[in-house]
Structure formats: C-alpha cells, structure tokens
N, C-alpha and C positions, 0 to 999 in steps of 0.2 A: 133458810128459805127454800130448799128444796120442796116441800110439801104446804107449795100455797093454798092446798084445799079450794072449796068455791070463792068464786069474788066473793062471796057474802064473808068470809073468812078473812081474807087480807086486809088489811090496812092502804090507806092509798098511798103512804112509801114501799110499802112493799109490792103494790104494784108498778109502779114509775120506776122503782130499782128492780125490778123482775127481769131474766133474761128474757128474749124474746121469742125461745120454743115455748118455756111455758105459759108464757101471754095467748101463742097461737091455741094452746092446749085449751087453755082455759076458753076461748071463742070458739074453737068448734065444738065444748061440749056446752054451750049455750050458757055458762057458767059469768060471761064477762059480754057486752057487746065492740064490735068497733065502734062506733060510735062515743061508747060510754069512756073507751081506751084513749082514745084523742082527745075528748075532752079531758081529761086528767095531762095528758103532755103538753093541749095547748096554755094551759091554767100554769103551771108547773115554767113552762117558757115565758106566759105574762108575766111573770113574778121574776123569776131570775135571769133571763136572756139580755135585758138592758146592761146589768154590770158583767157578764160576761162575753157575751158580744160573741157568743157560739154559731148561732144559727144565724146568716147575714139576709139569705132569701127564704121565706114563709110563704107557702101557697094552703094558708087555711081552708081558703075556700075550696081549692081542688079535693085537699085532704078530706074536706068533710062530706060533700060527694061520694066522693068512691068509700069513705066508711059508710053511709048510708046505703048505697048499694051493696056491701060486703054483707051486711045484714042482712040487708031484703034477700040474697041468694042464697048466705047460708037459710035462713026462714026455707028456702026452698027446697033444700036438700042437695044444693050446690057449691060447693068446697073448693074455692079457688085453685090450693095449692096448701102447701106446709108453711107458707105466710101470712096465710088468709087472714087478712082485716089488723094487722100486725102495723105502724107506723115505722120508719127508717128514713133516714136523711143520707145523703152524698156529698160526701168532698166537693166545693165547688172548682173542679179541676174534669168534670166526667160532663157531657151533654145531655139534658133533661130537655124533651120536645115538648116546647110550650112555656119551658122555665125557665129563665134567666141563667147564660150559665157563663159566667165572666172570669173565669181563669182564677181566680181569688180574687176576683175587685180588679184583675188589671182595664186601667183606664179607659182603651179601644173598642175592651169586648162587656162596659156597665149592662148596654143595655143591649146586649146581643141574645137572640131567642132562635134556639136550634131548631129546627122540624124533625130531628130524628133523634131517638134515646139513643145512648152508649150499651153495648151489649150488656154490659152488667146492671142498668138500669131497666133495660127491659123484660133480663131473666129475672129481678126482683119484684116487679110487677108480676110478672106472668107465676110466681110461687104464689101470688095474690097481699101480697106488703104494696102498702102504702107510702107512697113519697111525700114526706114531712115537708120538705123544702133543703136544703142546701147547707154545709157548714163550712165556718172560713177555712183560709189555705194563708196564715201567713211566712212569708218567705222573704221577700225583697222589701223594701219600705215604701215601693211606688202601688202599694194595694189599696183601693179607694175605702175597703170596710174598717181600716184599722186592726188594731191591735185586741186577740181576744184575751182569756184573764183563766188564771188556775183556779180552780174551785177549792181548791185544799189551803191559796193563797195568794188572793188578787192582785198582789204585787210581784207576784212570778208567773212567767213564762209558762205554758201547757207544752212548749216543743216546738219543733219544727218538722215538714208546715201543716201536716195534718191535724193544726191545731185545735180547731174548733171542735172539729168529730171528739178529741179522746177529751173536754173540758164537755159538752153535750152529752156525752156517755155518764162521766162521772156526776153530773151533776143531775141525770137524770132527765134529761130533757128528748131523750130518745134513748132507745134500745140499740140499737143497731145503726152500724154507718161502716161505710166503705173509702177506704180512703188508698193515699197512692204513695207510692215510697219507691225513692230515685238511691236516696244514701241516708235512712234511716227515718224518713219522715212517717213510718208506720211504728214504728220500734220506738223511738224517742218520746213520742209524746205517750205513748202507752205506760211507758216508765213514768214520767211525770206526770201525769195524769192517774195514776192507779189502776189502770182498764187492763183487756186483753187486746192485745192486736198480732198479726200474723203477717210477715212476709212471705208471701208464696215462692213455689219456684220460679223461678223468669219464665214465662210463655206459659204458665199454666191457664192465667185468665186472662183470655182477649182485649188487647188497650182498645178497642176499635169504638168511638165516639170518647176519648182522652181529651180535654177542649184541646185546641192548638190553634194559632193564629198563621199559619202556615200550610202551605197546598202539601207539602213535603212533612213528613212525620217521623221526627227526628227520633224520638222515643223508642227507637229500637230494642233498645239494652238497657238496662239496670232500672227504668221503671217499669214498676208492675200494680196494681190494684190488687187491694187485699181486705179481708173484712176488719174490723174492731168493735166489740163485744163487750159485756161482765161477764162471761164465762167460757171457757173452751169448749162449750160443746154449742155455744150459736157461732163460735170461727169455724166449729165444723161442717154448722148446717150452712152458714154462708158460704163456704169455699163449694161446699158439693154443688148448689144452686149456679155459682157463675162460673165455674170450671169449663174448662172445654173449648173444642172448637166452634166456630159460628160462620164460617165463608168470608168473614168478613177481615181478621188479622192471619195472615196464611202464615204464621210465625208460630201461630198455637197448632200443635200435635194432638192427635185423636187418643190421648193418655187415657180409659177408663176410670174412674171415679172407684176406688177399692176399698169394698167394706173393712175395717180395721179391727178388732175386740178390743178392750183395757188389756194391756200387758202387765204380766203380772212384777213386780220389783226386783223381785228375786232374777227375773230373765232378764235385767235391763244390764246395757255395759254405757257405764254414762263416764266421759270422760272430762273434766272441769277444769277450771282457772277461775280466780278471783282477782288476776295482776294479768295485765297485757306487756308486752312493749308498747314504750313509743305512747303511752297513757298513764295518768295519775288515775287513782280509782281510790277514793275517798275511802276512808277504813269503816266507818258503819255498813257501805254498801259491800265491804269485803266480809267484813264481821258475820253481815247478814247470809252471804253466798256459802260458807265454809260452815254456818250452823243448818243450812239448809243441808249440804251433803251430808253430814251428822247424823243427819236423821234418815237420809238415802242409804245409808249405810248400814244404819240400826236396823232397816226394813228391806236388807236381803239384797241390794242391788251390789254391782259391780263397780266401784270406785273407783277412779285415777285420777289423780292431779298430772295431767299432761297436755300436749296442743299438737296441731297439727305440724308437720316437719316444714312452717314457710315461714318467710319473714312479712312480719303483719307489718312494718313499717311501710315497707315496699308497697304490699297490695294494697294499704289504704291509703298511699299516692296513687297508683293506680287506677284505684277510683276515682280518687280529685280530678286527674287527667279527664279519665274516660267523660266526669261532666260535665269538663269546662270543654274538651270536644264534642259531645252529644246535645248538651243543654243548653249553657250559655254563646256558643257560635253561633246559634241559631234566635237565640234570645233579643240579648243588646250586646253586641260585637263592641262598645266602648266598656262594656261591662266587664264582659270578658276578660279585656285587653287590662283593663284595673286589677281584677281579681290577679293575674298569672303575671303580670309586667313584663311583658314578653309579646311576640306577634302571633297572632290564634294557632292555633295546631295543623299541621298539613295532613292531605289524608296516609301520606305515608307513619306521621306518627300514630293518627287513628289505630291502621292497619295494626301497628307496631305494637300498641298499646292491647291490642284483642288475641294479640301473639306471647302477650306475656299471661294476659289475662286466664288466657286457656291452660297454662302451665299449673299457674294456682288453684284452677279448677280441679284439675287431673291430680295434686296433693291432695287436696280437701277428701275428693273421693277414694283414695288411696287409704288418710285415714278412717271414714266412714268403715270400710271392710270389716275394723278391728272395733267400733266402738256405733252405736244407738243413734247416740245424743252429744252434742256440744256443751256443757253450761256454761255461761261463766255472765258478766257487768253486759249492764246494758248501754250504761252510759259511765263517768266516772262520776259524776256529781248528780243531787237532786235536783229537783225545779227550781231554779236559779231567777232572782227578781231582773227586771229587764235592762237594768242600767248595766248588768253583770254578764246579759248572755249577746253571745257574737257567734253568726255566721261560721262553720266548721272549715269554710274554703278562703278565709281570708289569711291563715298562717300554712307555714306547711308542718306536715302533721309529725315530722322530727321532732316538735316544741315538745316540751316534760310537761307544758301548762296543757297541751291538745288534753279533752275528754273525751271527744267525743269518737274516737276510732273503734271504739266496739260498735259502735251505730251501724258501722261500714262493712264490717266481716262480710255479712250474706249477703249487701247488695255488692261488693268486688267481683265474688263468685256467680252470683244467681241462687243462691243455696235457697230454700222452705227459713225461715226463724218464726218462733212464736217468743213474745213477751206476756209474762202472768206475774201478776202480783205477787208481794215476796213478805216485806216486812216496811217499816217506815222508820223514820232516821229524827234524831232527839228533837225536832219542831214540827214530830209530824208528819211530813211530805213523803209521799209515795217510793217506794225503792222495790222496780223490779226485779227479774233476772230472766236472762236471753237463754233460748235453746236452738239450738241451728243443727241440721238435721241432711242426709244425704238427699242430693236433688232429686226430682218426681217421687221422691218418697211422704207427701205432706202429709197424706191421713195415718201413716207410721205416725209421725212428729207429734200431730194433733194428740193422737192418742196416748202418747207419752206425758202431750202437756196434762192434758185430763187426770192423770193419774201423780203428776207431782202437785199439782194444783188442790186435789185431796188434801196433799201435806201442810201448803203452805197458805190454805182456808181460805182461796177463792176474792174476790170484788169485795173492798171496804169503802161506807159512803160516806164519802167526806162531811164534815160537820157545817151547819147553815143552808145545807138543801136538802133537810130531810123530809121537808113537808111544806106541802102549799097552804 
C-alpha cells in the first residue's frame, strides 16, 4: 500500500488503513477531501467502537467543523501544516480545551473540561490534524469507561494503559494517536495490538497539559508522551511535530530535531537478545526474534547476541520503586501502601533510588558506544485474555512467571525504544519486537526502525475490521 494512487484508486480499507502522511498527501494534492476522510472514520467508529470500547470521548461535531474549514482553505491555496485535514485522537490522559479530558474515566475528573490544549495537542493542531476525540487509558479498575477489547481478539486484553489508542489504530478507527508511557504503556500495547509505537527519550516532548488532579506535577521522570502509528515513518513525522521546547516544562532541552537518511544494513552494529533475566519469554516470540536477526545478518548487518553489562532484575525494581514513589504516592497513598506492604517511600529513598537510577544510565550508554541498536522481546507473552492479565507491580519482578520486565528496559533508563511489528504467534495474535536506542539519539532509532521494518513488512489488519 505504499502507492495509493488517487482516492479514486484506493479502496476504503485502504484508506482507514493508510498511514497518516499519505492520507495528508493525498489532501493536499486535492486527490481525497477532509471532509470526505472523517466521514470514512466516523462510519468505520459507528460500526466497530461499540464492542471495542477504543474511543471513550467523540467530538464529531468539532471534528466535522474544522474538516469543513480544512477544505474551504486548502480550496484557497492555504495549507495548514504537514497534517492538514488528517484525523488523530489522544490518550485521554493529555488536556484537550473544550473536550472532556478525565484522566481515563477517573471518577472526579468525568466531567472535567480544560480551557487550555496540552503542548502536544496544540502542536497537532497547529501541523493542521484534527482531534478525533480521545482514546481510553485503562490502568486501575476504578476507570468509569470500562474495559476496551483487542481487535485481533475480544477476549484479550490490547495492553496496558494506552489501550485504546493501539486497538483504534489496529482496527482503523484513526491514524494516528499519542499516548503516554510511565513503564511500558507505549510499548506493550503496540505489541499486542500489532501497531507501531515509540518511547521517546525522557524530556524530549513536553508533559505540559499531562491531565493530573494535583497543583504539583509529579510526572517528573519515567513518563513521557510518545506517538503510535502503522508505520515508522508517521512515529517520525509525529515525534518531529511535538518534540522540543515550549516555555512551558523547563525539563525539555532545546535538542534540534536532526534530519536522519535510511542507514544502510551493512553500517548497522545491532546487538540482541531473545531471553532476558528475571523473565519467561514464550518460545514463538523467541523463535520469531532470532529468525528476524537471520535475516539481519543475511543483509550485511553486524550481529551479537549480547546485553548491556547491568543486572535487569535490579533496574526493573528500580523502576517499580521509582513508580510507586513518583505515581502511586501521589495517586491513592492506600493504594500505594497495598501495592509495596510497606510505609510509602521517604524522599531519601527517592533521592537514593535516582542515584542508582543514573548508574544504569551511564551502562546503557557505555554500551551504546559499541553498538546502534538494542533488539530483543517486548513483552514475554502475546495478548493475554483478561481473566489472565495482572497488573506488572503487584509481584516483584524476581517471579520466573514476571513478563513483563522488558516493557521496563527504556522507561528504567529514559532511553528512545520503538516497537514495530514482527510476526504473529500459532492463534494469530500480534508478536512484536523492541529496539531501544542511545538517549537524544531518536531520529537515529527511528531511522533504523524504518529500515528493519522493510524486513519484517510493516502493519497487518487484523481480520473483522477490514471494511465498513
């Protein structure tokens, strides 16, 4: 589907499945309207958003406005941006002025309406994308939208909690969505879901309108907003779009945005794993990882099965720590106190825990020096039906049964990771594979993923939403 020709050529699954540069492509060469574009998403959401329960807030009516105007302007010879007249939705975890923006359904904030966009809502606007409305965040079980549903298989889970964005992607019900990852909630569900999604580097894109129910803004550290996609090359146009500083989170750096080329295979030193510590990793998704370097291999690149010199048990405690200090202390302090059985964290373990934190930074990039690219699981197991999947902070992750500690590699550190589709496992279900990449390095990473994603052929649409 690289060469969708005019609308008058595509099919309307091949539009609803279309990455969302060449949706824009297609509308500024007068070949597709916005207008004509949202009505195909909202048709495509009437139909299937009931049983999957993706998109919780719908602002049709805003939606159809500002595609009416995208029109009338391009008509004039005025070109928004590189999003012009393009649909996207947000994690309902980001502030949209004027739209409902309730934390995932938490209770306090149903019907809470911001007056101000979140920096990343406004720099998508301002590329000229339209806000579709909101996708769910589920996470805790006290969220009023409920539970959303895998498109590949109703009875499983899409991840945690960016869930609705990567089951709305897959099933076509938007192009493009942004979501937020603390300790894998960008990365997990992209796996089970089949999508692309991208952790950035920590501070590359401004948390600034993040919802929070607190004057104080805890989110410091390990969460970051990041785009999710069917292809690497709209995680790239997204990340370029909301990167940067903005006045507003003095935590983001004035990093330039750095044009990248495709690197060629032959230059690449990619160094992998298909086995973690301190994780089971189900043998199809190993099976799949190890036939991928296969072919990295056959195509010139530099190979090792190796890791960095830390102990991943360690740092993905570490992590638990740092979010039962950063996130749940600030949350529900009974919650907390559940999760850890213990009395909340003092700021000297804080302190203590950003002092070890930095250690395993300073490895990571140590290994970087010598190697590209990280590969290796993204998670240990596929989309997992819901009586099956539990919370990653309710054991500690020494368990042989934990999965989920690859989730955690790049939010321990702050590292860039991208997840791209891989291969799918004997029922079907999505199996991706992780790449984690030296920090402010992301349009390297990006460009790396672009060019494995060549190999392992890109976004497959799940069967039962391929047409309205």
């Amino acid at each position: 589907m690289e060469n969708l020709g005019g609308a008058g050529d595509a099919t309307v699954e091949e539009l609803l499945f279309a990455p969302s540069y060449q949706l824009a492509a297609l509308i500024r060469q007068r070949r597709l309207s916005a207008v004509e574009l949202l009505e195909l998403y909202l048709a495509q959401i009437a139909r299937h958003n009931a049983v999957l329960n993706a998109i919780v807030i719908l602002d049709e009516e805003g939606a159809c406005g500002r595609a009416h105007r995208a029109d009338t302007a391009l008509a004039r010879g005025q070109c928004w941006g590189p999003l012009h007249g393009v649909p996207f939705t947000l994690k309902d975890h980001q502030d949209t002025a004027g739209m409902r923006s309730t934390m995932g359904g938490y209770p306090p904030f149903v019907d809470r309406v911001p007056k101000e966009d979140s920096t990343v809502a406004r720099r998508l606007k301002a590329s000229g994308a339209i806000l579709l409305g909101k996708t769910n965040a589920v996470f805790f079980p006290f969220g009023c939208f409920g539970l959303s549903r895998n498109p590949w298989d109703l009875a499983c889970s899409p991840g945690v909690s960016s869930s609705g964005a990567a089951a709305a992607l897959a099933a076509g019900l938007t192009p493009l969505d942004i979501g937020t990852d603390t300790s894998g909630s960008i990365l997990g569900p992209a796996h089970y879901c089949g999508i692309f999604g991208m952790r950035p580097t920590e501070h590359r894109v401004s948390l600034a309108g993040l919802t929070s129910p607190w004057p104080v803004q805890p989110f410091r550290i390990l969460t970051v907003f990041g785009p999710m996609a069917r292809s690497v090359t709209d995680l790239e146009l997204a990340l370029k779009l909301i990167a940067g500083p903005d006045g507003r989170d003095c935590d983001v750096p004035p990093v330039p945005w750095r044009e990248v080329g495709p690197p060629a295979l032959s230059e690449l030193r990619i160094a992998w794993t298909s086995t973690l510590p301190g994780t089971q990793i189900r043998g199809e998704i190993r099976q799949a990882i190890e036939t991928l370097v296969d072919e990295l291999e056959r195509s010139g690149a530099k190979i090792r099965c190796c890791r960095p010199a830390v102990d991943f048990i360690r740092q993905a405690e570490i992590n638990r720590c740092l979010f039962v200090c950063v996130m749940l202390n600030f949350l529900f302090q009974p919650v907390s106190h559940g999760v850890t059985g213990k009395d909340l964290p003092s700021l000297n373990d804080y302190l203590q825990l950003l002092n070890k934190r930095s250690r395993f930074i300073a490895a990571w990039e140590v290994f970087f020096s010598d190697w590209d690219v990280f590969l290796c699981p993204v998670y240990g197991v596929t989309a997992q039906p819901y009586a099956d999947e539990a919370p990653w902070f309710d054991s500690k992750v020494t368990n042989q049964e934990d999965f989920s500690l690859p989730l955690r590699l790049a939010a321990a550190t702050g590292h860039p990771a991208v997840v791209i589709p891989l291969a799918q496992d004997a029922k079907g279900l999505p199996i991706g594979v992780q790449l984690i990449g030296p920090r402010w390095c992301d349009e390297r990473l990006l460009a790396i993923a672009g060019q494995i994603s060549e190999i392992t052929g890109g976004f497959r649409r799940p069967p039962g939403f391929l047409s309205i």
